[in-house]
ROMAR-467106 format. One record per residue (C-alpha): residue number from 1; residue in one letter; z, x, y. Coordinates in pm, 1 decimal, always signed. Layout:
BEGIN
<NUM 'A' <Z X Y>>;
...
//
This chain:
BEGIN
<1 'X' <-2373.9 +1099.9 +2033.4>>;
<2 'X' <-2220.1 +1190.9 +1655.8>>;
<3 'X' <-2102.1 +1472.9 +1598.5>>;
<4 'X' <-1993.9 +1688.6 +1277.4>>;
<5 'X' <-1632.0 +1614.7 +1450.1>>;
<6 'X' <-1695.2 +1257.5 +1372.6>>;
<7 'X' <-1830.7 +1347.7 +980.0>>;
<8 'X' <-1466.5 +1522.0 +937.7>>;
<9 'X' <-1304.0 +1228.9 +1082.8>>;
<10 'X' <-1488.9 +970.1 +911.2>>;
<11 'X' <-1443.8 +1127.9 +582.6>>;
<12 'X' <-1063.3 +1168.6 +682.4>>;
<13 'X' <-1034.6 +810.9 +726.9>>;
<14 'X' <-1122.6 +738.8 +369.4>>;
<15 'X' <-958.1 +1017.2 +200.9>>;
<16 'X' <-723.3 +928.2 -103.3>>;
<17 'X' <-422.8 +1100.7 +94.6>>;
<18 'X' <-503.6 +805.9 +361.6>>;
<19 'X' <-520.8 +575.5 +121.8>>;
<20 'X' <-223.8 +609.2 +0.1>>;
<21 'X' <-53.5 +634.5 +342.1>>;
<22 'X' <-221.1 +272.0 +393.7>>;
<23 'X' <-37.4 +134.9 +62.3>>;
<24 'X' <+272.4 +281.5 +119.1>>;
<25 'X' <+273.2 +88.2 +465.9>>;
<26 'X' <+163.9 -216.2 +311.0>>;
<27 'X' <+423.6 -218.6 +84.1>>;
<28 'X' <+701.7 -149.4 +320.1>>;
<29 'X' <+560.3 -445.8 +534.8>>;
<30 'X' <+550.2 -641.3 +205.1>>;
<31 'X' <+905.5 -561.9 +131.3>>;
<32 'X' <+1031.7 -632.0 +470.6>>;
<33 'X' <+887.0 -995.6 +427.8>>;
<34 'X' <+1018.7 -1079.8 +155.5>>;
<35 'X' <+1325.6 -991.1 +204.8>>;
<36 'X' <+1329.2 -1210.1 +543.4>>;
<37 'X' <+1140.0 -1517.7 +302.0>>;
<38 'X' <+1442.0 -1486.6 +105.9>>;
<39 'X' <+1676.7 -1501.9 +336.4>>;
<40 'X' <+1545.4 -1842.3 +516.4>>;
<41 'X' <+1659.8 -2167.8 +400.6>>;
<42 'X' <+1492.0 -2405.4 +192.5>>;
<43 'X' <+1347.0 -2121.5 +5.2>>;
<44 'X' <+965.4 -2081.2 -58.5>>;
<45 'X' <+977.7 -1988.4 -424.8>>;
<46 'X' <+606.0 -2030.0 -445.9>>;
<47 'X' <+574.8 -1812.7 -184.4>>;
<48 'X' <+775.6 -1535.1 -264.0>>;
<49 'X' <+652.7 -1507.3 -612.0>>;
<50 'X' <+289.3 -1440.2 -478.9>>;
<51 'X' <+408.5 -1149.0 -238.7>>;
<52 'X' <+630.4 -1009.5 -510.6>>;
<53 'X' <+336.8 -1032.8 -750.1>>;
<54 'X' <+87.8 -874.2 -447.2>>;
<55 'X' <+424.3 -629.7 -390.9>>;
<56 'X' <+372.6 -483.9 -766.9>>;
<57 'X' <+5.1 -438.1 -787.3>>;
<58 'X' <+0.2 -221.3 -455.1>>;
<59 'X' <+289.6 -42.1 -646.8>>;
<60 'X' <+51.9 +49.5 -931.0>>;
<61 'X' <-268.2 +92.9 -678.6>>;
<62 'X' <+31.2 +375.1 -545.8>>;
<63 'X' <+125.6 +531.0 -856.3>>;
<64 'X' <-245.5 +541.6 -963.2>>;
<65 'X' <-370.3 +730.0 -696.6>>;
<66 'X' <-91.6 +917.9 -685.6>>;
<67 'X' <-204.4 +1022.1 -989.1>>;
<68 'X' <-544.8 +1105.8 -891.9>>;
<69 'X' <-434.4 +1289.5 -621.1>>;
<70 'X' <-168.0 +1521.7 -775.2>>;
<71 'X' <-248.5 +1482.6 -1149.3>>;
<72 'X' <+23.7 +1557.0 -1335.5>>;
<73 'X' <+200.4 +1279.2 -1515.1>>;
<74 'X' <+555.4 +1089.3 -1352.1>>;
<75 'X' <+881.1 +1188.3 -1518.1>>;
//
């Protein structure tokens, strides 16, 4: 049976707060693997260019919503 419990929670799940919570971990996780990539020998340059590259759009995807969220502009 749904509830209004489950409306909250559903809209919860796709707030911009969540969001951002998601992105943040991705990029941590993102971070963490490339810095074990570049620690391994021979050295996948192809691949660590394509999760650096993936790394620095989910940085702007961050700093956009964080934007949206708070709205005032980053020092």
């Amino acid at each position: 049976m749904y509830t209004p419990d489950d409306t909250i929670l559903d809209s919860n799940l796709h707030s911009p707060e969540r969001q951002l919570i998601e992105l943040r971990m991705e990029h941590a996780d993102l971070d963490a693997m490339i810095d074990r990539l570049a620690e391994q020998s021979p050295l996948d340059e192809l691949m660590l260019r394509r999760l650096k590259k993936r790394r620095l759009a989910l940085r702007d995807q961050i700093a956009r919503l964080e934007f949206d969220i708070d709205g005032k502009e980053p020092a």
